[in-house]
N, C-alpha and C positions, 0 to 999 in steps of 0.2 A: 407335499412339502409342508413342513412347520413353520408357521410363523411362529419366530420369538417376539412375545412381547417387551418391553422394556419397563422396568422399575422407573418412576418418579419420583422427587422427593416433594413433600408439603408441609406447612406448618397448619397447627391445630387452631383457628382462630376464635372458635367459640363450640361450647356443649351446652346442650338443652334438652331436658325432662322433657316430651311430649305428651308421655303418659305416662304410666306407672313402668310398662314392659318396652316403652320404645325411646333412642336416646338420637338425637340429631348430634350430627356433627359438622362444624364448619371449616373445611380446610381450604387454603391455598398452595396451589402448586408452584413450585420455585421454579425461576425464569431457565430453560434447555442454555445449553451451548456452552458448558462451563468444565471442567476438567473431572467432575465427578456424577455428573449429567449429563442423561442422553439427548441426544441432537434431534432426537425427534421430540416432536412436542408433543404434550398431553390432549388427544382430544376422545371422545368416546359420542354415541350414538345410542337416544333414549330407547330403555330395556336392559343396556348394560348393567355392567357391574364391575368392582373393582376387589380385589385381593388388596388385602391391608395389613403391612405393620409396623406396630412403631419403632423405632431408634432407639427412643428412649436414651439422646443424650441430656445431661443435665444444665438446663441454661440459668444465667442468673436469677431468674423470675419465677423459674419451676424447678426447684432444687428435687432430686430423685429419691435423696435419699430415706426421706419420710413417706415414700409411694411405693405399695407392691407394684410388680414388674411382671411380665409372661414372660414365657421363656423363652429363649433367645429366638426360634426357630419356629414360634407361634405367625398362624397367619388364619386372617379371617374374609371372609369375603362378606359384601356388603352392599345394598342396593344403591344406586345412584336417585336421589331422589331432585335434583335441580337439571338446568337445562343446559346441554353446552354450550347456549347463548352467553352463561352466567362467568364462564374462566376465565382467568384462571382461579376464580370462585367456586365451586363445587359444597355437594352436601347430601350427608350420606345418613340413612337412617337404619339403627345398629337395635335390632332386638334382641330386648335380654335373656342373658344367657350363663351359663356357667363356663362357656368355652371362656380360655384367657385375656383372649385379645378382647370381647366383647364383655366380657367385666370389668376391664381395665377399663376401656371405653367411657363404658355407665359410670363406674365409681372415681376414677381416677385421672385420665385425660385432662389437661387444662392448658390454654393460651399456650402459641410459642412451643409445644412441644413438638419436635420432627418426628415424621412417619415415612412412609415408602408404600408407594400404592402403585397399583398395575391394573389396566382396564381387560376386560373377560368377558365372554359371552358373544351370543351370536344371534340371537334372539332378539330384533332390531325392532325399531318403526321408522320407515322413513317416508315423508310424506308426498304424497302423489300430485304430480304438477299439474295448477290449474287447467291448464290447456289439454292436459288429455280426458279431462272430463267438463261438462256441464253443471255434472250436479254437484252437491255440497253432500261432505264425507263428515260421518257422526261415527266413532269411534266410543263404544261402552266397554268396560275393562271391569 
């Protein structure tokens, strides 16, 4: 059987240099239950990852039309680098690249602009209840 995933929608809250080749992204996920949002809510499990693209509509703050754009149909996946403790805060760390969505990303992205994100992957951690062990678990990655 397929799970289908569902599309969220988010706004871009902040971008930041890391380093020369890696760019943080700060987004928030808009609230489920609304006429153009899925009723299930966003949640993901560290290891995840998310598929990303943006909308790219134009809002008062982040006018479009001075900013290249990917094409309509570009989609990027991307590590989930915060904790699902953190949402509907999340934050994704976007290495550069030539692919669209991830130049757009780096160069172009700013406050307020909506994206559409879907969580992927299956490659988890999830952590083992104190009580079925005594000892203490060290996890090197």
């Amino acid at each position: 059987m397929i799970k289908i995933v569902p599309w969220h929608k988010a706004t871009v809250l902040s971008r930041k240099q890391l380093s020369p080749t890696v760019t943080k992204l700060t987004l928030q996920i808009q609230p489920p239950n609304t006429e153009d949002r899925p009723t299930t809510p966003f949640t993901f499990l560290p290891g995840q990852w998310v598929d990303f693209k943006p909308l790219l509509t134009p809002s008062p703050t982040s006018p479009l039309s001075s900013r290249p754009v990917p094409p309509k149909d570009a989609i990027g996946g991307y590590s989930i680098t915060s904790t699902p403790s953190n949402l509907p805060l999340f934050e994704l760390a976007i290495q550069k690249s030539r692919h669209p969505v991830a130049e757009w990303v780096a160069l172009h992205a700013q406050p307020e602009d909506l994206v559409t994100v879907r969580v992927g992957g299956n490659f988890t951690y999830s952590s083992p209840s104190r009580s079925s062990s005594n000892r203490d678990n060290v996890n090197v990655m």
